[in-house]
C-alpha positions as CSV (number, residue, x, y, z in Angstrom):
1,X,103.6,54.6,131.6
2,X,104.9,57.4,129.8
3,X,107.5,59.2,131.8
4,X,110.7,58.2,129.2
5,X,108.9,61.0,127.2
6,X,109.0,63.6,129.5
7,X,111.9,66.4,130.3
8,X,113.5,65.6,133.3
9,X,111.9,61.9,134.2
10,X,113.4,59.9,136.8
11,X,116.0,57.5,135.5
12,X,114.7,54.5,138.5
13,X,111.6,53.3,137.3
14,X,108.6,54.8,139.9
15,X,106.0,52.3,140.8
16,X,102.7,52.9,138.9
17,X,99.8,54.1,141.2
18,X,97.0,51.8,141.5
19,X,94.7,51.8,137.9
20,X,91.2,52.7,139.1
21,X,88.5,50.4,138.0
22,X,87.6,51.3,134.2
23,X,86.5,50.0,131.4
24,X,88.8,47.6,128.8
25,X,90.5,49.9,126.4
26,X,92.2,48.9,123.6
27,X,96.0,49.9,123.1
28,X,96.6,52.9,121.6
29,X,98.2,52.7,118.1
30,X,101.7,53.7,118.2
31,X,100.8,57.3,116.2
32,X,99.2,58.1,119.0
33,X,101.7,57.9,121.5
34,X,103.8,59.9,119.6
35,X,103.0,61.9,116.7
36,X,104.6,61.9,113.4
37,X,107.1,64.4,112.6
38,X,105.6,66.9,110.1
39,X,107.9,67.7,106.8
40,X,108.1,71.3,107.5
41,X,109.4,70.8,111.2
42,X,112.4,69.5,109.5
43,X,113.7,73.0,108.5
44,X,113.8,74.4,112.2
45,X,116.5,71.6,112.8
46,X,118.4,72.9,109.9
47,X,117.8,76.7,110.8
48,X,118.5,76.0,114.6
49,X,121.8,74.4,113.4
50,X,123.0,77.4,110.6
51,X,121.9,80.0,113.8
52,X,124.6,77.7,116.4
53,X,126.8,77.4,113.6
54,X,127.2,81.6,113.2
55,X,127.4,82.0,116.8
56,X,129.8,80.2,116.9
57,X,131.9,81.4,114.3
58,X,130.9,85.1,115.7
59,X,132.6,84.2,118.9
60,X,135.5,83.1,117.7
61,X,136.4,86.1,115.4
62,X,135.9,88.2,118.7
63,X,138.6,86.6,119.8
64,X,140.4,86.6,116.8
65,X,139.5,90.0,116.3
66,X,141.4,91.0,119.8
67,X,144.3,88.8,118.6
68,X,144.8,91.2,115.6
69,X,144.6,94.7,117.4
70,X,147.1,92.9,119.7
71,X,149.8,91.7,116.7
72,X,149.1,94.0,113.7
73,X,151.0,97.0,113.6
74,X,147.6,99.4,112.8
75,X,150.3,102.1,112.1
76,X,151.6,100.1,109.3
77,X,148.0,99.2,107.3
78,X,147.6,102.3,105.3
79,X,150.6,101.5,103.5
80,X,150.2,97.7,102.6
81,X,148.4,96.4,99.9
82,X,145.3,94.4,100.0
83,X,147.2,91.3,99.2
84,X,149.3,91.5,101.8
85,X,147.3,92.2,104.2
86,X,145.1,89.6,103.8
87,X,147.8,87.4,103.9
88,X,149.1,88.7,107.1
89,X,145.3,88.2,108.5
90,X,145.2,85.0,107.5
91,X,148.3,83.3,109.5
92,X,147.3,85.5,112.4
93,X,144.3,83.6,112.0
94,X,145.4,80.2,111.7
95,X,148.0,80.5,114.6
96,X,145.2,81.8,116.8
97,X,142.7,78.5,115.8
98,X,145.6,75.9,116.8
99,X,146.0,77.8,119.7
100,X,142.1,77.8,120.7
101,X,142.3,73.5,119.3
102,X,139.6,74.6,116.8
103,X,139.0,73.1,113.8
104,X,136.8,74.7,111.0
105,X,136.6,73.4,107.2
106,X,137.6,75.7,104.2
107,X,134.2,77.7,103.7
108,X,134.3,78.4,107.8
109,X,138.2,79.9,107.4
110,X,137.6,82.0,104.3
111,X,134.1,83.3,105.5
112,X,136.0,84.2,108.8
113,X,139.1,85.6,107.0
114,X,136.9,87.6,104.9
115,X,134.7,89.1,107.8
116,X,138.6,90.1,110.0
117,X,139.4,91.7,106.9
118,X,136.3,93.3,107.0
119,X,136.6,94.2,110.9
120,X,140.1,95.6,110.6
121,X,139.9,97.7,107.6
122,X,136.2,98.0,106.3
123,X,132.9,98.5,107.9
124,X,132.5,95.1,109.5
125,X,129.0,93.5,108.6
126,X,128.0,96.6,106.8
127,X,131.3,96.1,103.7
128,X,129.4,93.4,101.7
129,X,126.3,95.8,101.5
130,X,128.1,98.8,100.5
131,X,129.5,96.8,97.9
132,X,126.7,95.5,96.2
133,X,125.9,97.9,93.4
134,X,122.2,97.1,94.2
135,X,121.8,98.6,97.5
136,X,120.9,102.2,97.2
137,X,120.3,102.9,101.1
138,X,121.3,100.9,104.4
139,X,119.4,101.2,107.4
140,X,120.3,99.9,110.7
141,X,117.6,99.8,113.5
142,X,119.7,98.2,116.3
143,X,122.7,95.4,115.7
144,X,120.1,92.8,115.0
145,X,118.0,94.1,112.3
146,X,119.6,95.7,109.0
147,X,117.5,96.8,106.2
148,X,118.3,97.6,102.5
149,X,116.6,99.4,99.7
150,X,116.7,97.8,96.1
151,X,114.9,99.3,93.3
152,X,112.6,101.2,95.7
153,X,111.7,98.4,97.9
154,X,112.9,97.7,101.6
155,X,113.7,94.4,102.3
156,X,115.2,93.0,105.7
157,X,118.5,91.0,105.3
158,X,120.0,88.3,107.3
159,X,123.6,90.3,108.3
160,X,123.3,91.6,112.2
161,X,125.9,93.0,114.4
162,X,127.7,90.8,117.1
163,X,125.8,93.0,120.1
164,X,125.3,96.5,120.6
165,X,128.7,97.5,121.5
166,X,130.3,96.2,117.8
167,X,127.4,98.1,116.4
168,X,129.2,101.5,118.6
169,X,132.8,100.4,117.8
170,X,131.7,100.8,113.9
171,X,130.1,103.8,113.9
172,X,133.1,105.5,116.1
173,X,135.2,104.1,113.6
174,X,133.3,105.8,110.5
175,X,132.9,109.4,112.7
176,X,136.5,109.2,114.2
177,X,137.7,109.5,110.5
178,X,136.4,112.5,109.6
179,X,137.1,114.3,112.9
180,X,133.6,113.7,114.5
181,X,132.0,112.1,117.4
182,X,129.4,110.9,119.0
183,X,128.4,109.7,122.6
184,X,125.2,110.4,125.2
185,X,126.5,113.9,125.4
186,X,126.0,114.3,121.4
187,X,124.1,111.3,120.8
188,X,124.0,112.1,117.1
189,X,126.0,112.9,113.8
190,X,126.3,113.8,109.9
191,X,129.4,112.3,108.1
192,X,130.6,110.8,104.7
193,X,132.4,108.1,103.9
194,X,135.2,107.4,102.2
195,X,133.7,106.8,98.7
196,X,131.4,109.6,99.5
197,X,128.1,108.0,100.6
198,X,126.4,109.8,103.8
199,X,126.2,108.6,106.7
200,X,124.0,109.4,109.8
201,X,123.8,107.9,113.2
202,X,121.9,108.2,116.4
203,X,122.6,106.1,119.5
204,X,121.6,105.5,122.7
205,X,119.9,107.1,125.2
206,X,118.2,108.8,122.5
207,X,117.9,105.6,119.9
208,X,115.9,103.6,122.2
209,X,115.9,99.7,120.7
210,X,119.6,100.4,120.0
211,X,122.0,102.3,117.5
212,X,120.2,103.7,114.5
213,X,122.4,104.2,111.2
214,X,121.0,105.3,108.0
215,X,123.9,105.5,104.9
216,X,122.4,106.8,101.4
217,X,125.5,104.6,99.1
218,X,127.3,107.2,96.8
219,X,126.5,106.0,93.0
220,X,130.2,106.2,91.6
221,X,128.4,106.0,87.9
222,X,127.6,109.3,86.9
223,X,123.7,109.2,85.7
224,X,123.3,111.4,82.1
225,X,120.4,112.6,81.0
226,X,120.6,109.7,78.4
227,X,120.2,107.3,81.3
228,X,117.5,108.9,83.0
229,X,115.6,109.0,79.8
230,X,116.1,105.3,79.2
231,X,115.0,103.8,82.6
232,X,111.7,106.0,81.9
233,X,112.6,109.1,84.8
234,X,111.6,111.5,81.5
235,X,111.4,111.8,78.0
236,X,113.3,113.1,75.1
237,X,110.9,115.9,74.8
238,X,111.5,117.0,78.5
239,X,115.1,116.6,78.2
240,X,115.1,119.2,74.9
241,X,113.3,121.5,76.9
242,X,116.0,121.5,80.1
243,X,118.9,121.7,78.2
244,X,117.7,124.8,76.7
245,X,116.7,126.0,80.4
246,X,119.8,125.2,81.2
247,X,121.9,126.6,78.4
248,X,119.6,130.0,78.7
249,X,120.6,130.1,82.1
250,X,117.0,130.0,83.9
251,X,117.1,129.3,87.3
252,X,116.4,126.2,88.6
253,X,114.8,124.5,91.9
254,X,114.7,121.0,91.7
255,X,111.8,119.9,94.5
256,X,110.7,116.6,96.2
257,X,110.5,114.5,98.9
258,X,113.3,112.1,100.5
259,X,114.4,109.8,97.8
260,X,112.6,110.9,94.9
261,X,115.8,111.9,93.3
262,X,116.6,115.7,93.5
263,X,120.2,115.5,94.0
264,X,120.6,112.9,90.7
265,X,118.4,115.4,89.0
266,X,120.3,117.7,89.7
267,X,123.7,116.1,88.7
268,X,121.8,115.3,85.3
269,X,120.9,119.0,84.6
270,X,124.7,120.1,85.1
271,X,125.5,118.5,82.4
272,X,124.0,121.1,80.1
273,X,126.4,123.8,81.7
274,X,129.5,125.2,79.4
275,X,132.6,123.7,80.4
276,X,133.7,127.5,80.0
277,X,131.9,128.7,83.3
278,X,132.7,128.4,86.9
279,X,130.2,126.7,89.4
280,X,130.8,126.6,93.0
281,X,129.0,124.1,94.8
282,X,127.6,124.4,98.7
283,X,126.5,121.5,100.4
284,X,125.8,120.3,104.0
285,X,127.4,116.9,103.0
286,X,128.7,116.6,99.5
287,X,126.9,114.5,97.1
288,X,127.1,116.2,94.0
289,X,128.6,115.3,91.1
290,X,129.2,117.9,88.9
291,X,130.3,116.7,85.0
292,X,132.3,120.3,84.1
293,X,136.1,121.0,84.6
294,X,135.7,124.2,86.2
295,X,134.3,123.4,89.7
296,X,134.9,124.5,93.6
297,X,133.1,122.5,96.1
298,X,132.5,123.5,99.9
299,X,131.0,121.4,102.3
300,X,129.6,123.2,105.7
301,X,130.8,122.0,109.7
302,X,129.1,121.5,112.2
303,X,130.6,123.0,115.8
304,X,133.3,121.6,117.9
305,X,132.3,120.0,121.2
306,X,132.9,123.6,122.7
307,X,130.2,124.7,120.5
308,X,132.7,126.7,118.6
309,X,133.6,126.8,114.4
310,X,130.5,126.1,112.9
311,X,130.8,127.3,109.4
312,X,127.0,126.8,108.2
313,X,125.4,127.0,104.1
314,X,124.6,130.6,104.8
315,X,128.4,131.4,106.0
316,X,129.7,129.3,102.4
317,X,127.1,131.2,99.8
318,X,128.1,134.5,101.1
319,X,132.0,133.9,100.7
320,X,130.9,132.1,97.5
321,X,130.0,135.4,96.3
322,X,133.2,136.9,96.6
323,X,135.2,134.1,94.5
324,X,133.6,135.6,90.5
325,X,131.2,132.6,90.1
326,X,129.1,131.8,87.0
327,X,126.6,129.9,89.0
328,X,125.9,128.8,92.4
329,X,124.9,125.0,93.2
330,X,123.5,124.7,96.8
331,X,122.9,121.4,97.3
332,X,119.6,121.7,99.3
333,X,118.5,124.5,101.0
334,X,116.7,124.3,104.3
335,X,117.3,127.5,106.2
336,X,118.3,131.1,106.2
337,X,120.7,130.2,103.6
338,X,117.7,131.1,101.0
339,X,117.9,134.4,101.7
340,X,121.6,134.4,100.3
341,X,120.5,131.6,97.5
342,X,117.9,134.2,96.0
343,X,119.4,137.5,96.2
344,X,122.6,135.5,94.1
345,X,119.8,134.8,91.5
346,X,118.6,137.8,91.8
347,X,122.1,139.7,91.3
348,X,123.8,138.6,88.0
349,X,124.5,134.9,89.0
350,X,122.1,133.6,86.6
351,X,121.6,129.9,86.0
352,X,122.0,129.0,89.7
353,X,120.5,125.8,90.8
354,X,119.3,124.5,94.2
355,X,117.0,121.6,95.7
356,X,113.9,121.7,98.2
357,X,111.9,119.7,100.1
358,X,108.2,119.9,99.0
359,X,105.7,118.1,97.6
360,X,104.5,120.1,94.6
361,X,105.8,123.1,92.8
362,X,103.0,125.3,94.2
363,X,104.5,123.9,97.8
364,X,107.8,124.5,96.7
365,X,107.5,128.2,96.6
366,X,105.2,128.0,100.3
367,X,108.7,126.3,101.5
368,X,110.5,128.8,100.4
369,X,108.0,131.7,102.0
370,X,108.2,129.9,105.0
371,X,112.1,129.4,105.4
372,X,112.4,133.6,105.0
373,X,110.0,134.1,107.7
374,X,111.8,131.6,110.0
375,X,115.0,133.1,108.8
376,X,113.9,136.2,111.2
377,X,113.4,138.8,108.0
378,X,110.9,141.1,108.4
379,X,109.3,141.6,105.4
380,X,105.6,142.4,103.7
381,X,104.1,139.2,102.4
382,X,103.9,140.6,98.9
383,X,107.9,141.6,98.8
384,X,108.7,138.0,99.6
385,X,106.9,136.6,96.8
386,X,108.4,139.5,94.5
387,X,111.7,138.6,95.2
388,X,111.0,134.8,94.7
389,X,108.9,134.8,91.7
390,X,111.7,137.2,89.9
391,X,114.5,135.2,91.4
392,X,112.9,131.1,90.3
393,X,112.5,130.6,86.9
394,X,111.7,127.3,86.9
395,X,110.8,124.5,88.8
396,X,111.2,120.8,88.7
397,X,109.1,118.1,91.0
398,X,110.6,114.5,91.0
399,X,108.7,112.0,93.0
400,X,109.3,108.3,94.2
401,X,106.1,106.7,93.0
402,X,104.2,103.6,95.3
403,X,106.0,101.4,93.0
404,X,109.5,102.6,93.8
405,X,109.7,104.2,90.4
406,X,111.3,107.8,90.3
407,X,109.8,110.0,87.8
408,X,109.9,114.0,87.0
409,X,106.3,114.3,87.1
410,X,105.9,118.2,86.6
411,X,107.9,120.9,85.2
412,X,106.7,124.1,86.0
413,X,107.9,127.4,84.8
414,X,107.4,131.1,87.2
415,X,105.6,134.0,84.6
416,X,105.9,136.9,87.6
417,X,102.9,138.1,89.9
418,X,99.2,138.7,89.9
419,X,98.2,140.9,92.1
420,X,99.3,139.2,95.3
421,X,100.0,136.0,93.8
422,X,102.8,134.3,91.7
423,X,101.3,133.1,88.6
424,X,103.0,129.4,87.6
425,X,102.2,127.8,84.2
426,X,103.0,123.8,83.9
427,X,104.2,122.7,80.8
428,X,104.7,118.7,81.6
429,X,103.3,116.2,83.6
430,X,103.2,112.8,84.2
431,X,99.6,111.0,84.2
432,X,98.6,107.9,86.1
433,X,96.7,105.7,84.1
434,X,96.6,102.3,86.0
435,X,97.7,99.8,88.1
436,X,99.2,96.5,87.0
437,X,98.6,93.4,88.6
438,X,102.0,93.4,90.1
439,X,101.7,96.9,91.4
440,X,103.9,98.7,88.7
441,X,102.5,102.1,87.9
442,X,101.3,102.5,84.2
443,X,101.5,106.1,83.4
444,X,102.8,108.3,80.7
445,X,104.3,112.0,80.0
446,X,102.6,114.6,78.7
447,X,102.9,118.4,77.4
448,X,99.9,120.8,78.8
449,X,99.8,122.4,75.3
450,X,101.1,125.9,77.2
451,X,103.9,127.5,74.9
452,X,106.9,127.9,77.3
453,X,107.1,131.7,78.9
454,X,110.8,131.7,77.6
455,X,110.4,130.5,74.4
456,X,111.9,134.0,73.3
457,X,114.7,133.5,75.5
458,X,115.4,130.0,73.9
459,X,115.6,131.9,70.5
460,X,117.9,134.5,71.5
461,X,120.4,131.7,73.1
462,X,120.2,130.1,69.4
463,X,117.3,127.1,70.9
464,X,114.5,127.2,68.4
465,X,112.5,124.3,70.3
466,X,109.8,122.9,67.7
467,X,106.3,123.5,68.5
468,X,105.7,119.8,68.3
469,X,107.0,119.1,71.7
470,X,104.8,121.4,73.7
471,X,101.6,119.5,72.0
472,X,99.5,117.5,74.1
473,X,99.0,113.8,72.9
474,X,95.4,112.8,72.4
């Protein structure tokens, strides 16, 4: 009775089998026979139709996409302009669509033009996300699902990769530019980008689900100490005390975890150096940007595919020695390269800065006992912390609070040794006081009511810091 409702019924009508003997029933009411459409099922429809409508699209700039690599003259592209360019895209374009007979409206073409352009000379789906000033990190976790980070958070965003293999065709496009590469035999790689934001991939075999890319966006505003103060990373207080750090030439380790902010931190607390000095920087991929006039930067390499001209941190800090440096900036130290990184502040290059990875200051100097044992020195427990505790004057935690929120939340200064020990004294810290509703963090700096260890220091550099700042607030 009901078969026109069914998938696949028979168009000739089939002959009913015999009704067995039942009851009357009265007719069911039309609802019943098929029910209403609920409101929200309507957006599916919609959805469905936007999802056919960009594959559609996606498989025609394929094949526009192989239609440009065929007619463009790639030799040619560095040296048009923008304008140009375009241009040239767009005919290329429209021939190809009277060619295929299809027929898209306005917004259809310019998305389209916009994403070739993007194809041919940018990063593909990834360009609109590394321009948006918002997005502070992209992470890919296969060509279908793109994540970015805004204000802290993570949020998932609706841009995806044609297939697997234009999420491969990308990344050999970023890593062929800088003279890398990266296949099953060396299924990973460390680069930077053009505008200097860094760039890591893994693919397959070892990225199971698909390519993963992680790109940490290069801020091209320099952050001051001004700006850090007013989006509530410190207060004027602290910053009075790390100029004169700074100034006096203490030495500095900046710690945290991933994202809490060192390397901005650290960028903020250059600023405080003389113009008049030289800094050389050393960094594994180069992030840092240093405010002063006088400045060498040198980035390490990794080895060739023969496993040959790796020039590592340690390799750079000891030739960095040789070139009459002020201070020394290593970027982050990790390995045997602290061995080098302390003896320099330990041998006239005062007012060197570097950052760690640990979770507390106490942790930071653990780190930085472990990295000299793994760096194969043989030395007595009590020598190691010697050297560090005269080598680190002072050091800095920053820490990416549940909230997203990045805050300095201790500054802690090295006295020297007891006994076996190095003493530490902290002279801020941030304190939790709450929870709002909406998750934000309610907390507030605070001096310990210590007097700084280098307060004479401070006076003989001509930085009489008042009392005031060191008192605790009731």
């Amino acid at each position: 009775m009901f078969s026109r409702y069914k998938k696949g019924a028979a168009a000739t009508p089939q002959p009913a089998p015999p009704a067995a003997p039942q009851e009357p029933v009265a007719a069911p009411a039309p609802e019943m026979i098929r029910k209403p459409m609920p409101q929200a099922a309507a957006k599916p429809a919609s959805g469905d139709k936007d999802r056919k409508r960009k594959e559609r699209l996606g498989q025609i700039k394929v094949e526009l996409h192989k239609r440009l690599l065929e007619d463009l003259n790639l030799a040619a592209l560095e040296f048009a302009s923008e304008k140009d360019l375009r241009a040239e895209i767009q005919a290329i374009a429209s021939e190809a669509l009277e060619e295929m007979n299809v027929i898209l409206n306005k917004e259809d073409r310019t998305t389209l033009n916009k994403e070739l352009f993007d194809e041919v000379m940018g990063l593909g789906p990834l360009e609109p996300l590394l321009k948006d000033e918002s997005v502070s990190d992209i992470l890919v976790n296969g060509p279908q699902q793109i994540f970015v980070e805004r204000g802290g958070k993570l949020e998932l965003t609706d841009v995806t990769f044609q297939n697997e293999r234009h999420l491969l065709r990308i990344i050999d496009k970023i890593v062929s530019a800088v003279g890398r590469r990266v296949d099953e035999s060396n299924p990973y790689v460390d680069a930077r980008l053009a505008d200097g934001s860094r760039f890591n991939a893994m693919v397959p075999p070892i990225a199971v689900d698909g390519s993963l890319v992680s790109i940490r966006k290069f801020k091209k505003d320099k952050l001051g100490i001004d700006d850090l103060v007013k989006f509530g990373a410190f207060t004027e207080e602290m910053a009075v005390y790390l100029q004169a750090a700074v100034a006096c030439r203490l030495n500095v380790i900046v710690s945290g975890g991933t994202g809490s902010g060192k390397t901005t931190t650290l960028n903020a607390l250059s600023s405080f150096i003389d113009n008049s000095e030289r800094i050389l920087t050393i960094e594994d991929t180069a992030e840092l940007q240093l405010q002063q006039t006088h400045v060498g930067r040198m980035e390490s390499r990794p080895a060739n595919v023969e496993g040959k001209g790796a020039v590592t941190q340690r390799d750079c800090l000891r030739n960095a020695l040789r070139m009459r440096p002020d201070r020394i900036i290593v970027g982050e130290t990790r390995g045997e390269e602290v061995i080098d990184m302390l003896q320099a502040m330990n041998t006239g290059h005062d007012g060197s800065m570097t950052t760690i990875h640990a979770n507390s200051a106490r942790d930071a100097v653990s780190r930085l006992e472990n990295m000299i044992a793994m760096a194969g020195i043989e030395m007595p427990l009590k020598a190691v912390r010697s050297q560090i505790a005269s080598a680190v004057n002072l050091i800095v935690q920053a820490s990416r609070l549940q909230d997203g929120s990045r805050r300095m939340i201790s500054i802690t200064e090295i006295t020297g040794m007891e006994g076996d020990v190095i003493s530490m004294q902290e002279v801020f810290r941030y304190e939790r006081l709450g929870l709002e509703p909406n998750g934000k963090i309610i907390g507030r700096f605070n001096a310990t009511g210590v007097r700084s260890h280098y307060s004479d220091r401070f006076k003989q550099w001509g930085y009489n810091l008042p009392a005031a700042i060191f008192e605790p607030i009731n």
